[in-house]
C-alpha positions, 0 to 999 in steps of 0.5 A: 500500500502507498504511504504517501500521506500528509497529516494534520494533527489536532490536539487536545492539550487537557486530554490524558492529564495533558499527555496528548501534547507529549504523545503528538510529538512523539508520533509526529516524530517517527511518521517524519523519520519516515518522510512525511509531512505532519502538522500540529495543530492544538484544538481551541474548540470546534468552530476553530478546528471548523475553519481548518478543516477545509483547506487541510482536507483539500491539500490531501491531509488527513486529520488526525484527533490526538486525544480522547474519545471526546476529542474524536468525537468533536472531529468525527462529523467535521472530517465527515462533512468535508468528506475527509479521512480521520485518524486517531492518536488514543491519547485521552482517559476513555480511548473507547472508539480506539479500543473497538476498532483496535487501535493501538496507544504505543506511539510506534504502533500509532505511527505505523496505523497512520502510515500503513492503515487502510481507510475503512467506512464507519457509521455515525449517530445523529443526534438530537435533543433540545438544546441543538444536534450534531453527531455522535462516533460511538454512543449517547445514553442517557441515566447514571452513566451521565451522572458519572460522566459528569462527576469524571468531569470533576473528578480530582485529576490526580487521581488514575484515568481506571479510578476516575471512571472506576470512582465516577461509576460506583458514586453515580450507580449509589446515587442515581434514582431509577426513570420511568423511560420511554423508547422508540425504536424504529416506530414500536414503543417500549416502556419501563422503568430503569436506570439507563438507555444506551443507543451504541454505534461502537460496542465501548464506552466509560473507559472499557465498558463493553456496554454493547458487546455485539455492536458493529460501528460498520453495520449501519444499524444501532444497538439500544441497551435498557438497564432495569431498576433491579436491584442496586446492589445487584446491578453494583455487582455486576459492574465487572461483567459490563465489562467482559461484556457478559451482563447482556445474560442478565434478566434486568438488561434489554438490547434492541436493534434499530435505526431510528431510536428516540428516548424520553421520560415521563412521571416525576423526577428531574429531567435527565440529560442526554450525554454522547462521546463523553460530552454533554448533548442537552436535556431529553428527549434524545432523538438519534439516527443511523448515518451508515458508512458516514466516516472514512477512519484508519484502523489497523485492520478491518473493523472487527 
C-alpha cells in the first residue's frame, strides 16, 4: 500500500492529564523519520478546528484527533462533512472508539496505523435533543452513566484515568434514582422503568465498558441497551461483567436493534440529560439516527 500521506494533527492539550501534547510529538516524530509531512495543530474548540478543516482536507491531509474519545468525537462529523479521512492518536482517559476498532496507544504502533492503515467506512449517530444536534462516533445514553460522566468531569485529576471512571461509576450507580423511560425504536414503543438507555454505534464506552458487546460501528444499524431498576446492589455487582461484556445474560438488561431510536421520560423526577462521546448533548428527549458508512477512519485492520 502507498504511504504517501500528509497529516494534520489536532490536539487536545487537557486530554490524558495533558499527555496528548507529549504523545503528538512523539508520533509526529517517527511518521517524519519516515518522510512525511505532519502538522500540529492544538484544538481551541470546534468552530476553530471548523475553519481548518477545509483547506487541510483539500491539500490531501488527513486529520488526525490526538486525544480522547471526546476529542474524536468533536472531529468525527467535521472530517465527515468535508468528506475527509480521520485518524486517531488514543491519547485521552476513555480511548473507547480506539479500543473497538483496535487501535493501538504505543506511539510506534500509532505511527505505523497512520502510515500503513487502510481507510475503512464507519457509521455515525445523529443526534438530537433540545438544546441543538450534531453527531455522535460511538454512543449517547442517557441515566447514571451521565451522572458519572459528569462527576469524571470533576473528578480530582490526580487521581488514575481506571479510578476516575472506576470512582465516577460506583458514586453515580449509589446515587442515581431509577426513570420511568420511554423508547422508540424504529416506530414500536417500549416502556419501563430503569436506570439507563444506551443507543451504541461502537460496542465501548466509560473507559472499557463493553456496554454493547455485539455492536458493529460498520453495520449501519444501532444497538439500544435498557438497564432495569433491579436491584442496586445487584446491578453494583455486576459492574465487572459490563465489562467482559457478559451482563447482556442478565434478566434486568434489554438490547434492541434499530435505526431510528428516540428516548424520553415521563412521571416525576428531574429531567435527565442526554450525554454522547463523553460530552454533554442537552436535556431529553434524545432523538438519534443511523448515518451508515458516514466516516472514512484508519484502523489497523478491518473493523472487527
Amino acid at each position: 500500500m502507498s504511504t504517501g500521506r500528509a497529516f494534520h494533527f489536532i490536539v487536545n492539550r487537557e486530554a490524558g492529564g495533558g499527555a496528548a501534547e507529549r504523545t503528538a510529538l512523539s508520533v509526529a516524530r517517527r511518521i517524519r523519520s519516515a518522510g512525511h509531512e505532519v502538522r500540529i495543530t492544538p484544538s481551541a474548540g470546534t468552530e476553530h478546528c471548523r475553519g481548518l478543516m477545509p483547506g487541510s482536507i483539500a491539500r490531501g491531509k488527513i486529520i488526525v484527533a490526538v486525544g480522547g474519545d471526546g476529542t474524536v468525537g468533536s472531529l468525527a462529523g467535521l472530517v465527515s462533512t468535508v468528506g475527509g479521512t480521520l485518524g486517531i492518536v488514543p491519547a485521552g482517559r476513555g480511548n473507547d472508539l480506539a479500543r473497538q476498532l483496535g487501535i493501538p496507544r504505543a506511539p510506534a504502533a500509532s505511527a505505523a496505523c497512520l502510515l500503513h492503515g487502510p481507510a475503512t467506512s464507519i457509521d455515525l449517530i445523529d443526534v438530537a435533543t433540545a438544546s441543538g444536534a450534531g453527531l455522535v462516533v460511538g454512543s449517547a445514553y442517557a441515566g447514571v452513566e451521565s451522572l458519572a460522566s459528569a462527576l469524571v468531569e470533576r473528578a480530582p485529576r490526580f487521581l488514575p484515568a481506571a479510578l476516575q471512571y472506576h470512582y465516577a461509576a460506583v458514586r453515580a450507580l449509589a446515587s442515581f434514582q431509577p426513570r420511568q423511560y420511554v423508547v422508540d425504536v424504529d416506530g414500536a414503543t417500549y416502556r419501563f422503568r430503569g436506570f439507563t438507555t444506551v443507543i451504541a454505534s461502537s460496542g465501548f464506552y466509560g473507559r472499557g465498558m463493553h456496554i454493547a458487546p455485539d455492536a458493529d460501528p460498520a453495520d449501519g444499524m444501532l444497538d439500544i441497551v435498557m438497564i432495569s431498576a433491579g436491584s442496586r446492589a445487584r446491578l453494583m455487582r455486576a459492574l465487572p461483567r459490563i465489562y467482559r461484556g457478559d451482563h447482556v445474560a442478565l434478566a434486568d438488561v434489554t438490547i434492541l436493534r434499530g435505526k431510528q431510536v428516540e428516548v424520553r421520560t415521563e412521571g416525576p423526577g428531574e429531567q435527565l440529560e442526554a450525554w454522547g462521546d463523553g460530552d454533554r448533548l442537552g436535556l431529553l428527549p434524545l432523538r438519534a439516527a443511523v448515518r451508515p458508512a458516514a466516516l472514512e477512519v484508519l484502523v489497523p485492520r478491518a473493523v472487527p
